[in-house]
N, C-alpha and C positions, 0 to 999 in steps of 0.2 A: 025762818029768820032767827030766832032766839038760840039756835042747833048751829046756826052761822056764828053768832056771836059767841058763845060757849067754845067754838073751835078755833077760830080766833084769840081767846085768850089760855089757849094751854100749849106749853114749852113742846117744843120738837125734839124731845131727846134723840142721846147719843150718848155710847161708851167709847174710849180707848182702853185698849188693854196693853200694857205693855210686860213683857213675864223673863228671866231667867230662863235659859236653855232647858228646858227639863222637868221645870216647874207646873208643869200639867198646863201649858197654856193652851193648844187645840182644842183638846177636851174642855175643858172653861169655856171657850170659845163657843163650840158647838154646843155645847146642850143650855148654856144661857141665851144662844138666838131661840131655841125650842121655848125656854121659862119665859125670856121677853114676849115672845111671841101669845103666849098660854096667858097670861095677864093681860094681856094689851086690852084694851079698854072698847079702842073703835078698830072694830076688824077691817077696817080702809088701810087701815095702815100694815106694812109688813115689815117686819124686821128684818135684814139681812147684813152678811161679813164682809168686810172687804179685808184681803188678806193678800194674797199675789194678783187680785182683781186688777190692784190699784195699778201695779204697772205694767200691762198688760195693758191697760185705757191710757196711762200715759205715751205707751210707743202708739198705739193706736190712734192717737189725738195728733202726734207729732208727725205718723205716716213714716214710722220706721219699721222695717223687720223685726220679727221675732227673734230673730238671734239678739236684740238689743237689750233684750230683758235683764241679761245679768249685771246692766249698769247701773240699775235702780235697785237694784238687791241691797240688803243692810249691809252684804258681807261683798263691801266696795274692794273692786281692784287697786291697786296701786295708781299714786297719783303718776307715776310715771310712764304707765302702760298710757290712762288715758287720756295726758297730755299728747303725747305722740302721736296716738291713735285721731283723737280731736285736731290734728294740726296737716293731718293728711286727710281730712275730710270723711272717717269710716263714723263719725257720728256728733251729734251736738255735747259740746261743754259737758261734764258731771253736775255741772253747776244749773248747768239749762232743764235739765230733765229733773231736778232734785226741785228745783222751782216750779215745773207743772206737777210734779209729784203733790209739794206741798199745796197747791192753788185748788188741787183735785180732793184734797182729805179736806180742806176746808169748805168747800164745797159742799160735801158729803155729811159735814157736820153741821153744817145748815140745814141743809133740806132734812136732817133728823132721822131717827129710826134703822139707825144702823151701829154696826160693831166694827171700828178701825182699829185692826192689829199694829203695833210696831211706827216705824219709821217717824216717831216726834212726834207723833199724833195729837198728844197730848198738851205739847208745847204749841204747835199749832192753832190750835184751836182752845187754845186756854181764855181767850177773852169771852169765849162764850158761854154763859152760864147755865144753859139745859145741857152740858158735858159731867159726867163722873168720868173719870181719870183712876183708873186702877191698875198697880204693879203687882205680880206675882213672882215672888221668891218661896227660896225652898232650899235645905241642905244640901252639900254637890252627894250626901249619900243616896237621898231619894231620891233627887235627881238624876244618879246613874243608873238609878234601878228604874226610872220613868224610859229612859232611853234606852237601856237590853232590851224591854217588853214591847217597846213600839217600834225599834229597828235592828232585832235579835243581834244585838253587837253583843264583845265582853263589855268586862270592868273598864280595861285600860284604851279601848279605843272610845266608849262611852265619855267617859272623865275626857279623852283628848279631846273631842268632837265640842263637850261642853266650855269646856274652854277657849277652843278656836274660837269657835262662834261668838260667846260672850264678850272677847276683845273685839271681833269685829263692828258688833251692834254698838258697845263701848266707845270706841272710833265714831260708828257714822252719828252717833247723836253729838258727837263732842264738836266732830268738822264741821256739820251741818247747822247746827244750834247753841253752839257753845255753853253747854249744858252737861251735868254729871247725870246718867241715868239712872242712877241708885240715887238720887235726893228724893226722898220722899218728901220735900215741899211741892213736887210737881206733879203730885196726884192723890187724889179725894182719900183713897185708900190704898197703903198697902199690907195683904196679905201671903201669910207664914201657910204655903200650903202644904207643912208639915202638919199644921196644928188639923185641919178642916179636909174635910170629907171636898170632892167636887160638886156634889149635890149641896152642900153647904156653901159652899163655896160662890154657887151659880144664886141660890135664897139670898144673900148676905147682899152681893150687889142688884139683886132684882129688887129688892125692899126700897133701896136707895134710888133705884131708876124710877120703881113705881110711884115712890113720895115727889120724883122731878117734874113727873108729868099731869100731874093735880091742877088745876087751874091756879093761875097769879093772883 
């Protein structure tokens, strides 16, 4: 009983991570579900990523093909493809899917103990207070040099690749939440992972998760 009550009153953490094209965000990702995990206090609990999980369980909730996945993607088609596309019936609204999308991270951040990449996550679920919310930025120089060594590109399709993308993500938090994604009021921390090792990096917000989940 007293092991009841004790579990009862300790937070259900949760991370968002939102990062910069380049910014070492996977790597972040991955070895802080490892530190989360390596701390965790009650081994009942496990820590895990939801990363492309999410939409992936949102087509699958809706009972669409796989082919539907890239509507949920941050690097959204054009509103005119999927106007047309929505109006001859090849799929539900962007708006419909972007709504289980979000109904699904908040979800996830309830039930605690997980790591939500990308897609507002952070906006999302900001009213709930067992969340740290952390951005990762970085110079576009390291930046490119994070992206030759994890997709052997050069310099200049590196730099292209980091820019597409970054207007994309830019767009969908703007359309989606009317929201600048670079306001650092929208998250607990943001980190320069110019300055900080990723092992540093992964300590820095594990300190902060493990102070979250201390009893009320």
């Amino acid at each position: 009983m007293d092991f009841q009550k004790k579990e009862s009153n300790i937070k259900r953490p949760f991370v968002t991570i939102s990062y910069e094209v380049g910014a070492w965000g996977l790597s972040v990702v991955e070895k802080l579900c490892e530190y989360l995990q390596k701390i965790e206090i009650n081994n009942e609990h496990v820590w895990k990523v939801m990363d492309k999980d999410l939409a992936e369980k949102v087509v699958e909730d809706v009972g669409l093909p796989k082919s539907s996945l890239h509507y949920l993607s941050e690097s959204t088609a054009s509103e005119i493809e999927d106007s047309l596309e929505y109006l001859v019936g090849l799929h539900p609204s962007r708006f419909t899917l972007v709504y289980n999308m979000n109904r699904l991270i908040l979800r996830l951040a309830e039930t605690g103990y997980v790591i939500i990449v990308g897609r507002g996550a952070n906006v999302i679920s900001s009213k709930l207070t067992q969340g740290i919310h952390v951005r990762l930025t970085g110079s576009m120089d390291n930046r490119i040099r994070y992206i030759k060594e994890h997709f052997n590109v050069g310099d200049l399709e590196a730099k292209k690749f980091i820019i597409k993308e970054n207007r994309r993500r830019t767009k969908y938090f703007r359309k989606y939440f009317d929201r600048n994604i670079n306001d650092s009021a929208l998250y607990s921390m943001v980190i320069n992972t110019d300055m900080l090792s990723v092992e540093d990096i992964v300590r820095v917000i594990g300190t902060l998760v493990y102070k979250n989940i201390r009893p009320l």
